[in-house]
DOTOR-225611 format. One record per residue (C-alpha): residue in three letters; residue number from 1; x, y, z. Coordinates in nm, 3 decimals. Layout:
N
<site r="ala" k="NUM" xx="X" yy="Y" zz="Z"/>
...
//
This chain:
278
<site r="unk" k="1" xx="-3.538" yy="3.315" zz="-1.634"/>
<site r="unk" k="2" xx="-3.291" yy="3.427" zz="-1.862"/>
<site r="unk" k="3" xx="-3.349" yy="3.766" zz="-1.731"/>
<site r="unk" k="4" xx="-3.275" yy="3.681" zz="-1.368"/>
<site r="unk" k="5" xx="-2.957" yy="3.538" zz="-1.435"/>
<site r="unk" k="6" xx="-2.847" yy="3.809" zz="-1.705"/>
<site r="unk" k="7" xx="-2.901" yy="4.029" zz="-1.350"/>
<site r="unk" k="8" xx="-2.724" yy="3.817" zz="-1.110"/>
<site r="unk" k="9" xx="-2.367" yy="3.819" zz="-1.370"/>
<site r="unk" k="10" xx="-2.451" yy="4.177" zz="-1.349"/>
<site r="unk" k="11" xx="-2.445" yy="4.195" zz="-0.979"/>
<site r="unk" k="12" xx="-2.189" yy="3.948" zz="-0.937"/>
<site r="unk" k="13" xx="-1.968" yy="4.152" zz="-1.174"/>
<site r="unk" k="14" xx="-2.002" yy="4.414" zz="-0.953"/>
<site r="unk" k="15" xx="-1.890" yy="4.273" zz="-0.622"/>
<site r="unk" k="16" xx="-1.593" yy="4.108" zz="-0.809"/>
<site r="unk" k="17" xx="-1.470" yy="4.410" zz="-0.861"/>
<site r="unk" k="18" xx="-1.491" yy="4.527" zz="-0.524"/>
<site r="unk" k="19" xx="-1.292" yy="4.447" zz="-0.245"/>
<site r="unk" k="20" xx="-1.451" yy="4.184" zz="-0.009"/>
<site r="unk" k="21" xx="-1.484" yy="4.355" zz="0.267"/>
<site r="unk" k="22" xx="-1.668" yy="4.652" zz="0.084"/>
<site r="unk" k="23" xx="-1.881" yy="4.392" zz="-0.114"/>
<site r="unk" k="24" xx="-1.976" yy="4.293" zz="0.285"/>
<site r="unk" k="25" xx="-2.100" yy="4.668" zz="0.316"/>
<site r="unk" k="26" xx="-2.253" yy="4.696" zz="0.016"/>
<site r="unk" k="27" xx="-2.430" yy="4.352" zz="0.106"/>
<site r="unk" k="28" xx="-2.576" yy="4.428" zz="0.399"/>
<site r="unk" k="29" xx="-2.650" yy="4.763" zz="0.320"/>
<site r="unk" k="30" xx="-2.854" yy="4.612" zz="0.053"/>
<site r="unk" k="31" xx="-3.045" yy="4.392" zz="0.327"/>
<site r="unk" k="32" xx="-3.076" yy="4.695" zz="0.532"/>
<site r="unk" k="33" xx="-3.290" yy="4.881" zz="0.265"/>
<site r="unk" k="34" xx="-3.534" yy="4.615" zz="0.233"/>
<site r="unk" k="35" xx="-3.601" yy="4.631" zz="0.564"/>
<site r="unk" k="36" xx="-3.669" yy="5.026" zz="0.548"/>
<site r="unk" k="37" xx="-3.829" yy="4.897" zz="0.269"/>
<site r="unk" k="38" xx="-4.127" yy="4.663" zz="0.454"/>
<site r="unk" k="39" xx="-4.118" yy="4.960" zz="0.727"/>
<site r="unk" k="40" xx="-4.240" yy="5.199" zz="0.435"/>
<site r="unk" k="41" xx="-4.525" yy="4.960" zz="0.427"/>
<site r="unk" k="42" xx="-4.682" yy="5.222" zz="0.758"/>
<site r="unk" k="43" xx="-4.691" yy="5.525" zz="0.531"/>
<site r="unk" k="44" xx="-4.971" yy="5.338" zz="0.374"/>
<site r="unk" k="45" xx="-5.136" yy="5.083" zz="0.586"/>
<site r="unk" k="46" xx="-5.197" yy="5.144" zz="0.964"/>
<site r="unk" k="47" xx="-5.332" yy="4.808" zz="1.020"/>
<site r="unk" k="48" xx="-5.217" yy="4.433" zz="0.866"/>
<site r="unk" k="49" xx="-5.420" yy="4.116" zz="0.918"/>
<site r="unk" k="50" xx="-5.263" yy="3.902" zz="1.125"/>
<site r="unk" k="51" xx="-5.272" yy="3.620" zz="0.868"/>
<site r="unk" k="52" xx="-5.077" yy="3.766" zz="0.669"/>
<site r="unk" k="53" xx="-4.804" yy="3.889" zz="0.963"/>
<site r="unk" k="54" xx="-4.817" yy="3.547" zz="1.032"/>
<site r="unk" k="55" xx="-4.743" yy="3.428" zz="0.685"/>
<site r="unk" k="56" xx="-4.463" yy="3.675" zz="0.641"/>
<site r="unk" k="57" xx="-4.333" yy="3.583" zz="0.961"/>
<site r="unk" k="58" xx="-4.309" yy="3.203" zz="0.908"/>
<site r="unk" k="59" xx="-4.140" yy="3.281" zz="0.579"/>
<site r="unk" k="60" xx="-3.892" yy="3.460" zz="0.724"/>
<site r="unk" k="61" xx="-3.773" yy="3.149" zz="0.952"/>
<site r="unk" k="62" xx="-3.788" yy="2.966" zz="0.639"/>
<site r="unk" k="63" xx="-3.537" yy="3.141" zz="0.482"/>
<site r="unk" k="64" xx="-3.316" yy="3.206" zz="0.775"/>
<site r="unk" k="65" xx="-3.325" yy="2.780" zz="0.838"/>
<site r="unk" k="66" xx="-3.257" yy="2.722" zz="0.443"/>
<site r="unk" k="67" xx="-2.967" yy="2.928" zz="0.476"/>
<site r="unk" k="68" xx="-2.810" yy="2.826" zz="0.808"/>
<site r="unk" k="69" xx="-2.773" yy="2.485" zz="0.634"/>
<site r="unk" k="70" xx="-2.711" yy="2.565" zz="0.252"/>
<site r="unk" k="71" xx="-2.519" yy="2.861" zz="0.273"/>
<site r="unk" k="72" xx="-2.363" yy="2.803" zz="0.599"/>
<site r="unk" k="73" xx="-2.334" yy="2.454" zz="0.766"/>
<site r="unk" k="74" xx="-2.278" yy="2.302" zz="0.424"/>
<site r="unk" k="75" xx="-1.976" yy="2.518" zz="0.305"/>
<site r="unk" k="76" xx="-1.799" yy="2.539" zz="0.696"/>
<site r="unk" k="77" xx="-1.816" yy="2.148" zz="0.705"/>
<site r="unk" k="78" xx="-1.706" yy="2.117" zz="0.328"/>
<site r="unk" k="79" xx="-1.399" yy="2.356" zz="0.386"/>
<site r="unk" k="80" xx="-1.275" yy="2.188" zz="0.730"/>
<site r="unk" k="81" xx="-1.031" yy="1.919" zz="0.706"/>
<site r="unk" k="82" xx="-1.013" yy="1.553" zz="0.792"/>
<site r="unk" k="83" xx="-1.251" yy="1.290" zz="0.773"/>
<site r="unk" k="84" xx="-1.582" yy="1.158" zz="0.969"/>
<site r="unk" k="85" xx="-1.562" yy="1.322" zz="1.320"/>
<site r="unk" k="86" xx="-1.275" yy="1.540" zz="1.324"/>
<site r="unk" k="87" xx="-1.442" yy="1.663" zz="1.024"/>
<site r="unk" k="88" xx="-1.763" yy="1.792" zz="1.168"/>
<site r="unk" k="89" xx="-1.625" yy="1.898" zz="1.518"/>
<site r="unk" k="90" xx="-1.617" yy="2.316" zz="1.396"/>
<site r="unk" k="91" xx="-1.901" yy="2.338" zz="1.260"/>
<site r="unk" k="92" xx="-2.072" yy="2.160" zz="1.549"/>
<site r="unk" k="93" xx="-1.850" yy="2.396" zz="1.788"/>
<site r="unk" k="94" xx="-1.925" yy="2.675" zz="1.643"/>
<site r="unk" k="95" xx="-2.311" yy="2.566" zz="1.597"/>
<site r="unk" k="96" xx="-2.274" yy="2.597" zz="1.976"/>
<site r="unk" k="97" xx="-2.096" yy="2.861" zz="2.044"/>
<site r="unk" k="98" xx="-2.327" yy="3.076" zz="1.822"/>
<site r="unk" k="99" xx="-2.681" yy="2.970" zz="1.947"/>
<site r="unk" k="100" xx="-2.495" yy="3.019" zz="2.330"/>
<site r="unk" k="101" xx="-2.413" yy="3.388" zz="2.190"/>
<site r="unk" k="102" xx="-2.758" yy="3.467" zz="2.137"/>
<site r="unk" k="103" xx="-2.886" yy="3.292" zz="2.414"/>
<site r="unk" k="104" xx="-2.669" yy="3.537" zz="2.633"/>
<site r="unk" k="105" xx="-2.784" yy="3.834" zz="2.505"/>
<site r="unk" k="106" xx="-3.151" yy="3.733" zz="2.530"/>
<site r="unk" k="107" xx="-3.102" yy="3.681" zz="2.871"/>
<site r="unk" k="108" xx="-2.910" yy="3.997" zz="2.909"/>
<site r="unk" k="109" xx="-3.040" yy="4.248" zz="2.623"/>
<site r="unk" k="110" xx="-3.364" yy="4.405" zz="2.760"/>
<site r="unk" k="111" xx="-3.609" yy="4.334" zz="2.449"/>
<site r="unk" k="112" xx="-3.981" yy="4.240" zz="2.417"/>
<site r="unk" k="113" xx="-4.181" yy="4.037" zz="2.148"/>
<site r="unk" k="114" xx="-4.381" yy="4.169" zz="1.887"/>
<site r="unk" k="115" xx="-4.751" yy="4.087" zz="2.036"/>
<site r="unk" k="116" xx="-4.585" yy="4.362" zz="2.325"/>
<site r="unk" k="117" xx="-4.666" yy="4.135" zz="2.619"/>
<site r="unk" k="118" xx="-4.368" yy="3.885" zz="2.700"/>
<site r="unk" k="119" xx="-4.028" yy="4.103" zz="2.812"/>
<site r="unk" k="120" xx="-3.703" yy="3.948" zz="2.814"/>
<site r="unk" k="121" xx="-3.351" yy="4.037" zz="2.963"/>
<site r="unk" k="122" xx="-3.264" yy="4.238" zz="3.272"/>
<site r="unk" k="123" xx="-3.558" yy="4.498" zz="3.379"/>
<site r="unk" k="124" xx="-3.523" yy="4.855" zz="3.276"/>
<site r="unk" k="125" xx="-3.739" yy="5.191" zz="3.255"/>
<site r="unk" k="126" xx="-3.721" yy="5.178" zz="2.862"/>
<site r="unk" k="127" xx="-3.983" yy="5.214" zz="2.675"/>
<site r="unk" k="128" xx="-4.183" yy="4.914" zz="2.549"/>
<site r="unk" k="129" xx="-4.111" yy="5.085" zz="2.151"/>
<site r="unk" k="130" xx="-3.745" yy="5.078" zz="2.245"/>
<site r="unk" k="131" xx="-3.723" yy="4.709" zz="2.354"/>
<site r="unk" k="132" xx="-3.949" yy="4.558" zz="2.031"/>
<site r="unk" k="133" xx="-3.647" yy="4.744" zz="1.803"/>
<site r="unk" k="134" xx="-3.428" yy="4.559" zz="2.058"/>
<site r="unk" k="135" xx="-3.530" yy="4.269" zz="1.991"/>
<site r="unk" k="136" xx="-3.506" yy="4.203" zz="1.600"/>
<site r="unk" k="137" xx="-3.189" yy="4.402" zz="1.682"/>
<site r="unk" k="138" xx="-3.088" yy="4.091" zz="1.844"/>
<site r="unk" k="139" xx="-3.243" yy="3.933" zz="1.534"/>
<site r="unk" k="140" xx="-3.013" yy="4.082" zz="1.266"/>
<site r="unk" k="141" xx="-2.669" yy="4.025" zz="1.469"/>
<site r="unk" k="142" xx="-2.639" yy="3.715" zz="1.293"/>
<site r="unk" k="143" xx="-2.767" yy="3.809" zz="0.965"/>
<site r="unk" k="144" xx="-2.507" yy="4.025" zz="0.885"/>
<site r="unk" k="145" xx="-2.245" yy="3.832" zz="1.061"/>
<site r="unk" k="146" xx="-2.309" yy="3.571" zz="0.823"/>
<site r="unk" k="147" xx="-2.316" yy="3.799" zz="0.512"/>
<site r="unk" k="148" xx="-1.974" yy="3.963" zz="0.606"/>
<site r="unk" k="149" xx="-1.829" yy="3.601" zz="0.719"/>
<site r="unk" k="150" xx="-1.853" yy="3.473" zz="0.376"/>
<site r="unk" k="151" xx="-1.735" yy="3.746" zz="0.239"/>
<site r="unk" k="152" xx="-1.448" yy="3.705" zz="0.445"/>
<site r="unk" k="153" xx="-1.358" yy="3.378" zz="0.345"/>
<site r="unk" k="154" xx="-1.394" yy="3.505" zz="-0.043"/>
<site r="unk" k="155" xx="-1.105" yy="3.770" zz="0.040"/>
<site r="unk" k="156" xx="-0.910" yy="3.488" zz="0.266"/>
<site r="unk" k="157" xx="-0.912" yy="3.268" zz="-0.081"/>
<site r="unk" k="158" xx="-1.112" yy="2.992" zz="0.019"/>
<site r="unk" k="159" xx="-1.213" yy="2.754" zz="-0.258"/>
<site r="unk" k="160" xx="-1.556" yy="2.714" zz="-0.085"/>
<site r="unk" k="161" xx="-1.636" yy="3.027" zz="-0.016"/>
<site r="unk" k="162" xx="-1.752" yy="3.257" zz="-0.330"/>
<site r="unk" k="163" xx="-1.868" yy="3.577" zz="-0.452"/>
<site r="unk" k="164" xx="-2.207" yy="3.410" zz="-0.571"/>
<site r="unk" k="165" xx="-2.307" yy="3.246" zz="-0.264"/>
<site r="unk" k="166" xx="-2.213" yy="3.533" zz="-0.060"/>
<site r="unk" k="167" xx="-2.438" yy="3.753" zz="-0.279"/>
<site r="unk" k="168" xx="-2.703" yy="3.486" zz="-0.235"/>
<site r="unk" k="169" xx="-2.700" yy="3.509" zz="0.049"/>
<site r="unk" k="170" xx="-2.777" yy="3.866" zz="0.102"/>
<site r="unk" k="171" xx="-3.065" yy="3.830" zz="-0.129"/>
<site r="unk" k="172" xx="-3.182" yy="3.569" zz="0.050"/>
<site r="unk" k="173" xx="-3.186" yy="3.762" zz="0.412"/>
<site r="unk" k="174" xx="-3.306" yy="4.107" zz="0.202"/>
<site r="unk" k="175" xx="-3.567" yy="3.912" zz="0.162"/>
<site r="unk" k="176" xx="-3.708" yy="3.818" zz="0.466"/>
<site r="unk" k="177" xx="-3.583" yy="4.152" zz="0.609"/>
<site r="unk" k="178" xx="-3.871" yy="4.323" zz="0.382"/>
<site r="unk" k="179" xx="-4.151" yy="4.102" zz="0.597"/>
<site r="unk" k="180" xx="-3.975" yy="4.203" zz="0.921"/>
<site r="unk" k="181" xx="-3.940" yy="4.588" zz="0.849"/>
<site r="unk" k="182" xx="-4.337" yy="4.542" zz="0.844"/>
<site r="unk" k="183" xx="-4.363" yy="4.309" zz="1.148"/>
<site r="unk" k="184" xx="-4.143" yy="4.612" zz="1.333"/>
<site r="unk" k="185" xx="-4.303" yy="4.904" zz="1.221"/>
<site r="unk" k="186" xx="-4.755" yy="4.817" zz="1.189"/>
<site r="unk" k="187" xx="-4.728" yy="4.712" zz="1.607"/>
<site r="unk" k="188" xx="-4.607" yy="5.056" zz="1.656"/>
<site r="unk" k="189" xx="-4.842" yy="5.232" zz="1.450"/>
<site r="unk" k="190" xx="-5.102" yy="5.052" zz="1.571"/>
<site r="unk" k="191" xx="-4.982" yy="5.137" zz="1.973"/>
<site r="unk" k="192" xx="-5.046" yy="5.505" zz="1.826"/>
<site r="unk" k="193" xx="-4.713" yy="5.655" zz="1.709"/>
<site r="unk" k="194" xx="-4.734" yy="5.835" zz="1.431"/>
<site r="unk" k="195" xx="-4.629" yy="5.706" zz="1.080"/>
<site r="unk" k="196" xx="-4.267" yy="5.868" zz="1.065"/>
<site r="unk" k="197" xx="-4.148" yy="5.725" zz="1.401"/>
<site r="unk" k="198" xx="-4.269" yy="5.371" zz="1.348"/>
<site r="unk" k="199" xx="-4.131" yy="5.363" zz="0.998"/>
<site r="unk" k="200" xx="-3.801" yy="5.503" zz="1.216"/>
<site r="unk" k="201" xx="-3.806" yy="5.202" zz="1.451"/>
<site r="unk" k="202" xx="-3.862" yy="5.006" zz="1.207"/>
<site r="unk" k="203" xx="-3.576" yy="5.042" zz="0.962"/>
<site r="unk" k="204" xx="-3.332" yy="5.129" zz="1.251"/>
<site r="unk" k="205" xx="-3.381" yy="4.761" zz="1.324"/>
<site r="unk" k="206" xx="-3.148" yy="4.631" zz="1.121"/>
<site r="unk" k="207" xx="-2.884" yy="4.935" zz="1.090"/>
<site r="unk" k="208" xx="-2.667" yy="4.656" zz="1.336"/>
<site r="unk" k="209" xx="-2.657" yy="4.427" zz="1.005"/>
<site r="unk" k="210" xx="-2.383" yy="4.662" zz="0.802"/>
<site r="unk" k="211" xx="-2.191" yy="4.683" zz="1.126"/>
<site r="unk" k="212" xx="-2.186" yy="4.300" zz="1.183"/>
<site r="unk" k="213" xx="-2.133" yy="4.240" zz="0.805"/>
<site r="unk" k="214" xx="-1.792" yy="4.418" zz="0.816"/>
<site r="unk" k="215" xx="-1.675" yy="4.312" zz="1.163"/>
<site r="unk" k="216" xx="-1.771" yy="3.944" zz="1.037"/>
<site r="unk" k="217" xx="-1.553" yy="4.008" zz="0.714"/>
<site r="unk" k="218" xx="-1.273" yy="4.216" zz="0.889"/>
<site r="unk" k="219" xx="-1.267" yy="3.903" zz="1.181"/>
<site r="unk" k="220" xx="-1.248" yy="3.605" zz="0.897"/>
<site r="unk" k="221" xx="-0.999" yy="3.794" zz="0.686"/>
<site r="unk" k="222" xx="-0.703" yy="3.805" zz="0.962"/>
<site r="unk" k="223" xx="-0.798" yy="3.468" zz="1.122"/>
<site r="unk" k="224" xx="-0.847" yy="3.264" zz="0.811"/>
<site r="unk" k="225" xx="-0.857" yy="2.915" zz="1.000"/>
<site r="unk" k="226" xx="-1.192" yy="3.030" zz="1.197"/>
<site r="unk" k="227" xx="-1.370" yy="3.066" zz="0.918"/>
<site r="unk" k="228" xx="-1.559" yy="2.714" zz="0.935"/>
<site r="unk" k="229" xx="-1.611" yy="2.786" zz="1.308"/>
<site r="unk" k="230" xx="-1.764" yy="3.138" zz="1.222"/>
<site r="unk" k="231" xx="-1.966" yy="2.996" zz="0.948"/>
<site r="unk" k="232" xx="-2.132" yy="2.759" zz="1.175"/>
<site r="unk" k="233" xx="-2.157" yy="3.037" zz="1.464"/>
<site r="unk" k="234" xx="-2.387" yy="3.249" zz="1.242"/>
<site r="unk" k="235" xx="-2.578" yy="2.962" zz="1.172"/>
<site r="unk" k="236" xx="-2.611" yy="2.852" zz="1.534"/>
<site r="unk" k="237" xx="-2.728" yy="3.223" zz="1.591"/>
<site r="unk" k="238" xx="-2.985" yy="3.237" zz="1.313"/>
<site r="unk" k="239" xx="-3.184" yy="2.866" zz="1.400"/>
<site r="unk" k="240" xx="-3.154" yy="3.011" zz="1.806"/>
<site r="unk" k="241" xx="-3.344" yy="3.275" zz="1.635"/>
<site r="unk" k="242" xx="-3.582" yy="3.129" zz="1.465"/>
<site r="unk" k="243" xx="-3.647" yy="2.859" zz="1.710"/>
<site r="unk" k="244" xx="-3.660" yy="3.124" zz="2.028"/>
<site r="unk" k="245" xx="-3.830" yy="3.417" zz="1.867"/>
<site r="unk" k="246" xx="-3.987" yy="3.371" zz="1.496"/>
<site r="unk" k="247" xx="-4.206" yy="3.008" zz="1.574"/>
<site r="unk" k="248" xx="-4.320" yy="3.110" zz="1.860"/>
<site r="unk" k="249" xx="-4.471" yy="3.403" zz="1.771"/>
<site r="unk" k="250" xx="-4.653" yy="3.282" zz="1.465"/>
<site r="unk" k="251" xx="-4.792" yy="3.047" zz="1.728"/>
<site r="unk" k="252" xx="-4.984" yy="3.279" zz="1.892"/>
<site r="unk" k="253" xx="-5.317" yy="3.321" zz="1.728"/>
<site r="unk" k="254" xx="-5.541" yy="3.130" zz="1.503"/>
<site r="unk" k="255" xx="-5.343" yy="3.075" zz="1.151"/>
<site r="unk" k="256" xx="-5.091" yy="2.881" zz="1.236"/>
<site r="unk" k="257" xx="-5.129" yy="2.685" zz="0.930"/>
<site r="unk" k="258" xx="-5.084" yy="2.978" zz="0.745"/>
<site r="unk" k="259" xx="-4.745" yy="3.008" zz="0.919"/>
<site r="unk" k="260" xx="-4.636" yy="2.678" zz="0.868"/>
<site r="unk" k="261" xx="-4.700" yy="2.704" zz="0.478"/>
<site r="unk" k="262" xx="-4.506" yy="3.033" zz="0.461"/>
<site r="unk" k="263" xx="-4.226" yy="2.833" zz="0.651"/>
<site r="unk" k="264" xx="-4.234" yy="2.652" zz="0.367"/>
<site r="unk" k="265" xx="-4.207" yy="2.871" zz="0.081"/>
<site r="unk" k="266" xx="-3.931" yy="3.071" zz="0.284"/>
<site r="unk" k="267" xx="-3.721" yy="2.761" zz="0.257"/>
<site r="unk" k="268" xx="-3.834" yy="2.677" zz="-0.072"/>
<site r="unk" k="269" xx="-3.739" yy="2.996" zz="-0.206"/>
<site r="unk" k="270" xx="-3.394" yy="3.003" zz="0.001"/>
<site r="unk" k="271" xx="-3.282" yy="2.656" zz="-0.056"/>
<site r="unk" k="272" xx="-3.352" yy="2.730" zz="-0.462"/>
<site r="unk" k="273" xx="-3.153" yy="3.056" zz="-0.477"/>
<site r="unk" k="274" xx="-2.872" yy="2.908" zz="-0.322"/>
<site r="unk" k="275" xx="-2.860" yy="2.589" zz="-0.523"/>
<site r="unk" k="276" xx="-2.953" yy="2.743" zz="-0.855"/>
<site r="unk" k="277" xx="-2.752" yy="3.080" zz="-0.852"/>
<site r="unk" k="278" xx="-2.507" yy="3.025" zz="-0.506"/>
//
């Protein structure tokens, strides 16, 4: 234990001596590379049970629901002002306004689900490899919106918002990126494309996450007073998510048990990095 948190001061040292909005980068760079790193996973295995996609899966909507509320929703509704009502009105506008975000673009964004049989948005010739990396594209958006939001609100000098539960946060979503690199890159290897292009798909996945990590930071830095709105909009975004996209498909086979139980742990896990070290 002592270890860990000898590591984290070491981490956090290094992002407080960095400017916030290349602590974002350097964030969701870091969440990036774990997802390249689960897509490595095909350079050794061309098949993975489904229990244990299923597993991986649910934990990944654990985390993503632990930190909507802990590292999001709590902090946006802690830094808005007032009392009762008029308290709680941005996060639960922009709890709205980001699940309606992501609702667009599903509707819009031509994507398709991992199992490769349910297509979304408006039709299009692409191939069917094209819209799965499409679609936990659409995934990551949020991700590293919310990384580079509160690191935004660290550089706009809001009590709430801090170095450690930004960095928290990006451990938290490097995470469950590393299960989703896999979930991107086995279907594709298994459809017959060779271990260098799935593990390409795979990682490119969630090369949007750097890019929405600094636009999140950049946006919250000039427009301090959004921040509780964009705190809650990347929260919004991530249960849409999870709700739309992750359940369901861990709901399509036999273990959903299994699924549930990693749903679990992934909140477990989340909801204990944030309180112990955020």
């Amino acid at each position: 234990m002592d270890y860990i948190c000898n590591m984290f001061e070491t981490i956090l040292n290094f992002f407080e001596n960095t400017t916030p909005v290349l602590g974002a980068l350097y964030a969701t760079l870091f969440t990036w590379g774990l997802t390249a790193l689960g897509a490595s996973f095909v350079f050794f295995f061309k098949n993975m049970n489904r229990a244990v996609l299923d597993g991986m899966l649910g934990f990944t909507g654990g985390v993503m629901v632990a930190a909507s509320f802990w590292s999001l929703l709590a902090p946006g509704i802690d830094m808005s002002p007032g009392e009762g009502f008029v308290k709680v009105i941005p996060a639960a506008i922009g709890f709205t306004l980001g699940a309606l975000f992501i609702f667009a673009l599903d509707k819009v964004l031509p994507h398709i689900h991992i199992n490769f049989k349910e297509s979304e948005g408006i039709k299009t010739p692409w191939h069917r490899t094209t819209l799965m990396v499409l679609a936990i594209t659409l995934h990551n958006i949020p991700e590293g919106l919310a990384v580079g939001v509160l690191f935004g609100g660290v550089a706009a000098g809001i009590p709430e918002a801090s170095i450690a539960g930004a960095v928290v946060l990006a451990i938290g979503i490097g995470i469950q990126n590393f299960p989703e690199g896999i979930a991107v890159s086995m279907p594709m290897r298994r459809l017959g494309l060779s271990r260098r292009k799935s593990f390409f798909y795979g990682q490119s996945s969630a090369i949007v996450e750097p890019i929405a990590g600094v636009i999140g930071a950049v946006a919250v830095t000039f427009f301090t007073p959004i921040l509780p709105y964009a705190l809650a909009f990347a929260a919004g975004a991530m249960i849409f998510v999870v709700v739309e996209e992750v359940i369901p498909e861990t709901q399509q086979d036999k273990y959903t048990d299994i699924a549930t139980l990693g749903f679990i742990g992934g909140f477990v896990v989340m909801m204990t990095l944030d309180v112990a070290l955020g």
